[in-house]
N, C-alpha and C positions, 0 to 999 in steps of 0.2 A: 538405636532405632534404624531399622534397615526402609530404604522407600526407592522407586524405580522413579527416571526422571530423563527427557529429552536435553540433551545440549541447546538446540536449536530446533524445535518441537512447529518454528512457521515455515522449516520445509514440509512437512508433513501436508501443507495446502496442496502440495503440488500431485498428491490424490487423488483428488477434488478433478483433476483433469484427465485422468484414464480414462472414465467413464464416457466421458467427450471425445476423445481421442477412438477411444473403441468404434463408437455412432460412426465417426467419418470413415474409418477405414472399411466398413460395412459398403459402402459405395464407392463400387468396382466399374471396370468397365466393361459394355455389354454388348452382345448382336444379336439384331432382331432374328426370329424367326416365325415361321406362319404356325410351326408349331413342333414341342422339344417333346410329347408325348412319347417317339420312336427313343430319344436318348433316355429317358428319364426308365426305360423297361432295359436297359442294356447299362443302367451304373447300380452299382452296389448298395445298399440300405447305409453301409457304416461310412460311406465316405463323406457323408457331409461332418459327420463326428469327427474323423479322423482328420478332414480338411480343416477346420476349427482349433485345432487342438495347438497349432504352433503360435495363433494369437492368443490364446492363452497363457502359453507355458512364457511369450513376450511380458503380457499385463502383470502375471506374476513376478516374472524377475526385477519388472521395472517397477512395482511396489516396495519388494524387499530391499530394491538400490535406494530405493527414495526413502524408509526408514533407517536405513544406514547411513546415511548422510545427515540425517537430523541427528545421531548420533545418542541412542538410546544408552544409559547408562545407570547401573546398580550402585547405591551409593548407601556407605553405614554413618549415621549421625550420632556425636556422644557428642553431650553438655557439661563442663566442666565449671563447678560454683566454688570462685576463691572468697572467702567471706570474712571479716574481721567484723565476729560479732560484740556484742555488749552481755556480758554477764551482769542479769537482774536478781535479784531477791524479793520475793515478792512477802511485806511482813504483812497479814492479816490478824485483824482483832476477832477475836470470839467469844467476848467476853458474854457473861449474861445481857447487857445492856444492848447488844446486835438484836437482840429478838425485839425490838419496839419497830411498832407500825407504822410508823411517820413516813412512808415511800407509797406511793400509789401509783400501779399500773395493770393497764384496761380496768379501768374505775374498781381496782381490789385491791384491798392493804395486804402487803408483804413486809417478812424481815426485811431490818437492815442488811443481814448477810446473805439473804435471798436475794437480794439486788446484784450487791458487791459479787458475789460466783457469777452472776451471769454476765455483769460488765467485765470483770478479770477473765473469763472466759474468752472473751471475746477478743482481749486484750493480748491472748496468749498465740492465738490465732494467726495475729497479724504481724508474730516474730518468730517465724519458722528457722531462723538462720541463727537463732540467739541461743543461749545458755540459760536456762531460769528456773528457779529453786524457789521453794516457799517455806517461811513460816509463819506457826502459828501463835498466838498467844494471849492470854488469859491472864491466870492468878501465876501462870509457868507458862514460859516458851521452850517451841521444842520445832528441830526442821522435820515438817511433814512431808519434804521431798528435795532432796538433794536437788542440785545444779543438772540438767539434763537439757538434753534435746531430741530427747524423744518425748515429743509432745500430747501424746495419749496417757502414758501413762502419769502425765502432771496433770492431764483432765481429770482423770481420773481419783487422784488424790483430792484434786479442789471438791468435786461432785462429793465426796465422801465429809467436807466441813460440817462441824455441824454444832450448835450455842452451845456453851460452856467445856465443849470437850477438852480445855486446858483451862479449868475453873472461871469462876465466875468475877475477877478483880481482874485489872491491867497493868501487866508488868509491860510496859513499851522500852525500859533500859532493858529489860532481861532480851525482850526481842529483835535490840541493835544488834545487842553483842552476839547472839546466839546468827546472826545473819554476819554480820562482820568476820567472824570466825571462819565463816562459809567463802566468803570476798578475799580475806587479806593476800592470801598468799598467792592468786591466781595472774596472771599473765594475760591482759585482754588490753583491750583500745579504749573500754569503760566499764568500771565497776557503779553499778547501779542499786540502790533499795526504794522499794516503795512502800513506804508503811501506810497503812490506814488503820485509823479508830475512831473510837465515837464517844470516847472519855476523857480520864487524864488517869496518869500512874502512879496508883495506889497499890502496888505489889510489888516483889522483888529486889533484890540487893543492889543492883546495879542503876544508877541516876541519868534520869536517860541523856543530860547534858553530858555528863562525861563518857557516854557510851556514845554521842555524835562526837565528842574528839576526838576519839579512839576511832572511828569510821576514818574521820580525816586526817589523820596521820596514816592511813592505808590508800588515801586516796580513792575514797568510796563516798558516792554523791548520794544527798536522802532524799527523795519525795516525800512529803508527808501528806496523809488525806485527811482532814478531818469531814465524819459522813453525820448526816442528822441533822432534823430541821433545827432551828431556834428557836428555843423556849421548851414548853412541856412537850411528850412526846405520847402515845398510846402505848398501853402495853394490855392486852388482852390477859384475863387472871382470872382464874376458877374462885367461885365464890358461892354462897347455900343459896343462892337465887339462881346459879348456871354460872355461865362465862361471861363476862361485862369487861367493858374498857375502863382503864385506870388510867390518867397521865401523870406524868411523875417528871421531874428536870431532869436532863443527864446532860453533863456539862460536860463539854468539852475543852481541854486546857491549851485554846489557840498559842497562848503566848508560849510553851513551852515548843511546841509544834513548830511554831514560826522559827524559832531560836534553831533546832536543832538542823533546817532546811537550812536556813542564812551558815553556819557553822559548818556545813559541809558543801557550800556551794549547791544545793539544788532550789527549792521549792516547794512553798505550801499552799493548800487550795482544801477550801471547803465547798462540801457537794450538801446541799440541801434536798434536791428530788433526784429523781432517776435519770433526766435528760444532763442535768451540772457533772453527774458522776461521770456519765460517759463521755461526755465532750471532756473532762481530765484526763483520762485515761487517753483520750486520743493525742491530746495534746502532748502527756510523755513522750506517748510513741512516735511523734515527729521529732519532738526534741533531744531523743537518743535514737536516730537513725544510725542499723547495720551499713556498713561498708560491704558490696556485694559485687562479685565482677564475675558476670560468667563470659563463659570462652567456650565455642562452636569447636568441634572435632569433625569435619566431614570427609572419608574417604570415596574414592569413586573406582568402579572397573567397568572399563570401558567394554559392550558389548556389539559396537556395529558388526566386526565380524562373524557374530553369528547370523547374520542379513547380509550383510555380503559378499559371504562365500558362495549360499544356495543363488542369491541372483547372478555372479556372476558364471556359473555352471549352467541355469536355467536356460540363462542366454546364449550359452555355448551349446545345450541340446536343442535349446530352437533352430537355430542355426544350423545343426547338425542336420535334422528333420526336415529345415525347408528346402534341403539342396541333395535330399537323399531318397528317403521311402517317401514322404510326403512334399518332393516335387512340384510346383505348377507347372504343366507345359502350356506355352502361351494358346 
């Protein structure tokens, strides 16, 4: 970033006093006559210009001396960000069971996963300096976007979630390991997962306790979310009457949730409405703070000598002028 800048920008006041200086030297010294009509038909049209001209060519020079001295200077700025981020993984649920209405905002029921994209949105926002990968998972986990930091295009994969797109059951082992696999091998200050769901896992091969040991022998810490109010929940369902609400239990398996947090050293937290979900989310985000140090680059070149060279010449042709063509004889 290039930006133009004074050294000492409170000589520049001294400005402020040419103007004043000009007034006084305007009053000269004079002698009466009864009357200067006979001189005034025997002197030149242009001498009053020409008489004029060497207090000028002074106020000039002694402006340009006086921005020269506050010492005007072109300066380039670069920002240099050393950053020891946290690589996250971010495991989201899809299962059919995201689609219940139990979240209300501006008095209208939305998914669960409607919710969860615009809180994790939100969430992705506020770690510009980080590494973060998402998965998804269902009846099957699968990563919907590698480890990155370029953070548009991980919006843009979230924007594109959508219920059951990795079936309809919840593998949460299948979706440690398929994130762990993403984690083990990488080189960071902190390997992070944040799973959230709104079930318990009833899909997949892999058991999600022994998929949190395998996190923590990598040295890979799990948030867990569990999202959905307690008890029955709505779930909107086409029926030969129209479309009607249904509630149905979807159970959530805290205790397996809990276990897998405590076993890898993170944290479990359940969100019941939209404000619990985002205060979690927030609360990660303090609790895995990036390491960030930036460092200022400023060069500078110095410009007073383009100010004053012309003033010191200025002042040399006044000079020159007031002891030559433009004379005062007393």
């Amino acid at each position: 970033m290039n930006f133009f800048q004074f050294q000492d920008p409170w000589l520049l006041l001294f400005l402020l006093g040419l103007p004043l200086l000009a007034l006084q030297r305007k009053k000269e010294a004079s002698i009466h006559f009864s009357s200067i009509l006979a001189l005034k038909a025997l002197r030149p049209s242009r001498v009053d210009l020409y008489a004029g001209l060497p207090n000028i060519i002074r106020f000039l020079a002694l402006a340009l001396l006086i921005i020269a001295l506050a010492r005007p200077q072109e300066g380039h700025k670069s920002t240099e960000i050393l950053s020891i981020g946290v690589d996250i993984m971010l495991a989201l649920d899809t299962s059919g069971s995201m689609r219940a209405l139990d979240f209300i905002e501006d008095e209208k029921r939305i998914t669960r996963l409607t919710v969860v994209k615009d809180v994790v949105s939100k969430f992705i926002d506020n770690r510009p300096n980080d590494r973060i990968g998402m998965v998804v998972f269902g009846e099957q986990a699968y990563t919907q976007c590698p480890l990155t930091l370029d953070q548009d295009i991980l919006q843009s994969f979230l924007s594109k979630l959508e219920i059951g797109m990795a079936g309809d059951s919840t593998a949460i082992g299948s979706a440690i390991g398929i994130a762990v696999k993403r984690l083990k091998d990488l080189e960071s200050k902190s390997k992070v997962m944040i799973l959230l769901t709104d079930g318990r896992s009833n899909a997949g091969a892999l058991p999600p306790i022994q998929a949190a040991q395998a996190a923590k022998t990598f040295g890979i810490k799990i948030y867990t979310i569990g999202v959905g109010t307690k008890g029955k929940a709505p779930f909107l369902v086409n029926s030969v009457f129209g479309q009607r609400y249904v509630y149905q239990e979807v159970d959530i398996d805290e205790v397996t949730l809990k276990e897998i947090s405590k076993i890898t050293g993170g944290q479990y937290f359940r969100a019941t409405d939209v404000e619990s979900l985002k205060n979690i989310y927030d609360q990660i985000d303090e609790m895995e703070k990036s390491e960030v140090k930036v460092i200022d680059h400023s060069e500078y070149k110095e410009l007073f000598y383009y100010f004053l060279v012309p003033g010191l010449l200025l002042l040399l042709l006044e000079a020159g002028l007031s002891n030559t063509l433009l004379r005062r004889v007393p």
